[in-house]
Kinemage of the C-alpha trace (Angstrom):
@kinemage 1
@onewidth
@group {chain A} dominant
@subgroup {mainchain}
@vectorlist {calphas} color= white
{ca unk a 1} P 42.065 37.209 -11.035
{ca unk a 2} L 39.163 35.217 -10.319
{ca unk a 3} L 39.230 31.419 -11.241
{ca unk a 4} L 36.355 30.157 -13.415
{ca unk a 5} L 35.395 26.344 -12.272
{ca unk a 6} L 33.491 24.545 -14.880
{ca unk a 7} L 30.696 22.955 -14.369
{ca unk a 8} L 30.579 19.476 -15.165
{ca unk a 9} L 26.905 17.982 -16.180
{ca unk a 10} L 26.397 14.971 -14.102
{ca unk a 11} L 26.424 11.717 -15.849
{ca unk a 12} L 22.400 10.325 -16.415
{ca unk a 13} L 21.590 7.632 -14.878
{ca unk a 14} L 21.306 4.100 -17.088
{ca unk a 15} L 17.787 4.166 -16.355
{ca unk a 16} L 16.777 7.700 -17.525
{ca unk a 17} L 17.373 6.847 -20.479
{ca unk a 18} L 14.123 5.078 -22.579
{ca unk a 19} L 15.733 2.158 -24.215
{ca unk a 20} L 17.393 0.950 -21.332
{ca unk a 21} L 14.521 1.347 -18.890
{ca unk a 22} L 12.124 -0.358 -21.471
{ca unk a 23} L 14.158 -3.289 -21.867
{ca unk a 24} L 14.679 -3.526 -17.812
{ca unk a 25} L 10.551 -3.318 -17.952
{ca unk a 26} L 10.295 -5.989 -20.799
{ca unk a 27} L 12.730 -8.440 -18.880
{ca unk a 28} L 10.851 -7.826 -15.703
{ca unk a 29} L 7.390 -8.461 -16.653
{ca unk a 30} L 8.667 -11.203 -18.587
{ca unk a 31} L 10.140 -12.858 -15.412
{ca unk a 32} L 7.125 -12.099 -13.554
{ca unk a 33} L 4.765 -13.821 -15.899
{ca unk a 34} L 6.608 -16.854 -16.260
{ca unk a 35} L 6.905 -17.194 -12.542
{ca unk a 36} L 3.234 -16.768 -12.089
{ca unk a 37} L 2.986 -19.526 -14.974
{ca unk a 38} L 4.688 -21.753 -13.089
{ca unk a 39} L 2.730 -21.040 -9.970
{ca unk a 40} L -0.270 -21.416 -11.558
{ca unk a 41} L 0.367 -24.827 -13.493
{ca unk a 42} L 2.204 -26.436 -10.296
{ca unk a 43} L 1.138 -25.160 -7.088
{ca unk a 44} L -2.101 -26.274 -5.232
{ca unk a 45} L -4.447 -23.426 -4.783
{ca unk a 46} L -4.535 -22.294 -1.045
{ca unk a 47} L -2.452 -25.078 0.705
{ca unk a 48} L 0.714 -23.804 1.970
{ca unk a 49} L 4.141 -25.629 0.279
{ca unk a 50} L 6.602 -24.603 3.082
{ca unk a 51} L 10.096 -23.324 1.939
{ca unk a 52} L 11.995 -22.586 4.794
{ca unk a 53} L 10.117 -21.533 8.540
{ca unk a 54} L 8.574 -18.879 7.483
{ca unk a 55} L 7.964 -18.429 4.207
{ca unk a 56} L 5.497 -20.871 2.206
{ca unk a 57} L 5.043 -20.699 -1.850
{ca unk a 58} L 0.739 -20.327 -1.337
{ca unk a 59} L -1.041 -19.968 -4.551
{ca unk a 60} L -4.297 -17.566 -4.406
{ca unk a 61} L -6.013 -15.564 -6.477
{ca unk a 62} L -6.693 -11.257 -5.633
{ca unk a 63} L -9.214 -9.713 -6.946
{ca unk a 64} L -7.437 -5.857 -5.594
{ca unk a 65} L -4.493 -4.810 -5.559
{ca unk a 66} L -0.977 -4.737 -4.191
{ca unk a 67} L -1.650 -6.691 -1.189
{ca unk a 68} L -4.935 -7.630 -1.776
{ca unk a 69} L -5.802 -3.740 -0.599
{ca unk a 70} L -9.437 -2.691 -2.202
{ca unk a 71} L -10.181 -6.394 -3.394
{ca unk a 72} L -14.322 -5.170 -3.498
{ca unk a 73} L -13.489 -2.877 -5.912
{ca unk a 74} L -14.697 -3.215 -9.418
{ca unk a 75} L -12.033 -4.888 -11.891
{ca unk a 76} L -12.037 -2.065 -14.391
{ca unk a 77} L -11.555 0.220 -12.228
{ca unk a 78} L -8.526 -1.332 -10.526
{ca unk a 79} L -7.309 -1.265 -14.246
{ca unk a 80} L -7.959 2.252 -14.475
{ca unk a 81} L -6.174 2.524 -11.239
{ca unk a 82} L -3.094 1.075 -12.337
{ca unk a 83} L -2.921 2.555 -16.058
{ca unk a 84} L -3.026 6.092 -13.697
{ca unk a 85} L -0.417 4.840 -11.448
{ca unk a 86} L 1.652 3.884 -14.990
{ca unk a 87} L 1.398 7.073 -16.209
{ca unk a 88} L 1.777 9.197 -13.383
{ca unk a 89} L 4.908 7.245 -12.582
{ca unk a 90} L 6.389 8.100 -16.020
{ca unk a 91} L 5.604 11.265 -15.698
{ca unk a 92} L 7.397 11.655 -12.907
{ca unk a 93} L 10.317 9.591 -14.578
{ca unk a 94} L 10.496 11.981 -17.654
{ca unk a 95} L 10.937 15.022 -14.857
{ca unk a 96} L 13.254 13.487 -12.591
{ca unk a 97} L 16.738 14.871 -13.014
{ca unk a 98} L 18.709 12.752 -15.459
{ca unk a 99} L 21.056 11.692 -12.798
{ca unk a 100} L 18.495 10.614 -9.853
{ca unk a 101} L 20.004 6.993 -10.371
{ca unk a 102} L 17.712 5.447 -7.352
{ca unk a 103} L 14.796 7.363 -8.374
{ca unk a 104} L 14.999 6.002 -11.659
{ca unk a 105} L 15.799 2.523 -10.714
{ca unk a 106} L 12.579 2.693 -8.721
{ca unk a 107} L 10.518 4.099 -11.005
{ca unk a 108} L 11.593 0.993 -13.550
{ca unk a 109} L 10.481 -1.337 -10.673
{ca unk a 110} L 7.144 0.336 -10.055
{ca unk a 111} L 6.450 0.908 -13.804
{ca unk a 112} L 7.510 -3.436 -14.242
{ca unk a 113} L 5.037 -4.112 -10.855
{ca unk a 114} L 2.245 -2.335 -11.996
{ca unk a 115} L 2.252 -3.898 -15.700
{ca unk a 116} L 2.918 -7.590 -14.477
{ca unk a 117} L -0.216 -7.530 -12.305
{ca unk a 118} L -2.163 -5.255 -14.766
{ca unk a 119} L -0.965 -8.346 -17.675
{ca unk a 120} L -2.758 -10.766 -15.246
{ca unk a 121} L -5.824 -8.506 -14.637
{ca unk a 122} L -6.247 -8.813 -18.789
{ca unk a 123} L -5.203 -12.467 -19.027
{ca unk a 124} L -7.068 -14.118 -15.729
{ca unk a 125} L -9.533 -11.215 -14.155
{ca unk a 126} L -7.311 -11.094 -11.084
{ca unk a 127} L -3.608 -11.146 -9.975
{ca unk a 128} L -1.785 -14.664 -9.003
{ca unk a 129} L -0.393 -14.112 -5.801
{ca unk a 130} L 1.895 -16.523 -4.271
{ca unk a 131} L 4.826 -15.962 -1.391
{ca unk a 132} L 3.583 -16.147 1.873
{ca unk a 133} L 5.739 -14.892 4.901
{ca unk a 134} L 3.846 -16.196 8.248
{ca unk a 135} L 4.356 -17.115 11.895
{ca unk a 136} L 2.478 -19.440 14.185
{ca unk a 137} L 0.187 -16.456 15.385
{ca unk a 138} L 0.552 -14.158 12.194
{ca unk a 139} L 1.140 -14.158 8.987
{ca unk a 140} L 1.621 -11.321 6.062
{ca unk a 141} L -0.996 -10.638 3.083
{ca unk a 142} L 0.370 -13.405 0.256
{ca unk a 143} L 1.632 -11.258 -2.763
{ca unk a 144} L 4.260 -11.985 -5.903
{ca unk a 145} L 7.078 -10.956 -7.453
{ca unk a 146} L 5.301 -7.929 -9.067
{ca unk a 147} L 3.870 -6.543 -5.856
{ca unk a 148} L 7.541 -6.641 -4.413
{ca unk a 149} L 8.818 -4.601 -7.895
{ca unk a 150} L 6.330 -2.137 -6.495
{ca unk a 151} L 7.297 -1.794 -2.889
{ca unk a 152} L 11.238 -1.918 -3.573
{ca unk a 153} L 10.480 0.699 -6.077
{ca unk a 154} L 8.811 2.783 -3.941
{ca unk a 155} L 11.291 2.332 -1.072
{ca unk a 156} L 13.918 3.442 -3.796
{ca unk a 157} L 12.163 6.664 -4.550
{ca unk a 158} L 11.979 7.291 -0.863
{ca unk a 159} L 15.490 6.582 -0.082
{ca unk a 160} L 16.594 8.753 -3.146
{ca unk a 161} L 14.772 11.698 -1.682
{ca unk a 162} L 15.708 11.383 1.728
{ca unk a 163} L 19.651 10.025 0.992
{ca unk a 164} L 20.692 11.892 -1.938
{ca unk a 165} L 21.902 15.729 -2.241
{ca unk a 166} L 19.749 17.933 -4.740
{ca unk a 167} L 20.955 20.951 -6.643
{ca unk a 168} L 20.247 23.925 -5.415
{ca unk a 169} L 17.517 26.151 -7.213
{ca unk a 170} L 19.060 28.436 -9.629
């Protein structure tokens, strides 16, 4: 006699689920916003506030994106840009296998990145960037909390589809 093992459905991740990615989202872009409040009402545009060596808080404003990558681009069409980007990423979101928990977790991240700088395109016609990492012969493009949502998200993605095992094809 042949034993039957039964196949157990693997639990979904918390963030492939819509509620709880939408309120991770919310809370992000939230948090992002009322940083780049802050920055905006209390640091001095373009003079370096050193932290620690380093880093330096260094308000400035991009007119591109992530990065300051593309900043001669037209501003609608960096909007259109990132409401692709949006979609596309939930798209792949709504495909991912329920329990892809780092794929999912990124895709919140990237989803929260985009919309906090797309919220600033609408509200100021460009993105408040303000951590600077530098070194006395070098230092790295000045971005925000939004633009690291993005990258970390990314890198999540990555890591799930490099790390993780995937079902075979039936």
């Amino acid at each position: 006699m042949t034993e039957v093992t039964p196949i157990v459905p693997a639990k979904a991740a918390l963030f492939s689920r819509p509620l709880p990615i939408l309120i991770f989202i919310v809370i992000a872009v939230i948090l992002d916003q009322a940083i780049k409040i802050a920055v905006d009402h209390y640091l001095p545009l373009q003079q370096a506030v050193h932290v620690v060596p380093m880093l330096a808080l260094y308000r400035t404003y991009n007119l591109g994106v992530a990065f300051s990558m593309l900043s001669g681009l037209d501003g609608w069409l960096i909007v259109g840009m990132r409401l692709i980007i949006v979609v596309f990423v939930l798209y792949l979101w709504r495909h991912a296998a329920k329990d892809r928990w780092l794929a999912h977790l990124g895709f919140a991240l990237i989803i929260s990145g985009a919309l906090g700088n797309l919220v600033d395109r609408f509200l100021y016609g460009h993105v408040i960037d303000y951590v600077l990492f530098y070194t006395e012969t070098w230092s790295f493009a000045v971005f925000n909390l939004a633009d690291s949502f993005i990258t970390v998200g990314a890198g999540a993605v990555i890591l799930d589809e490099l790390l993780l095992p995937k079902k075979p094809k039936a």
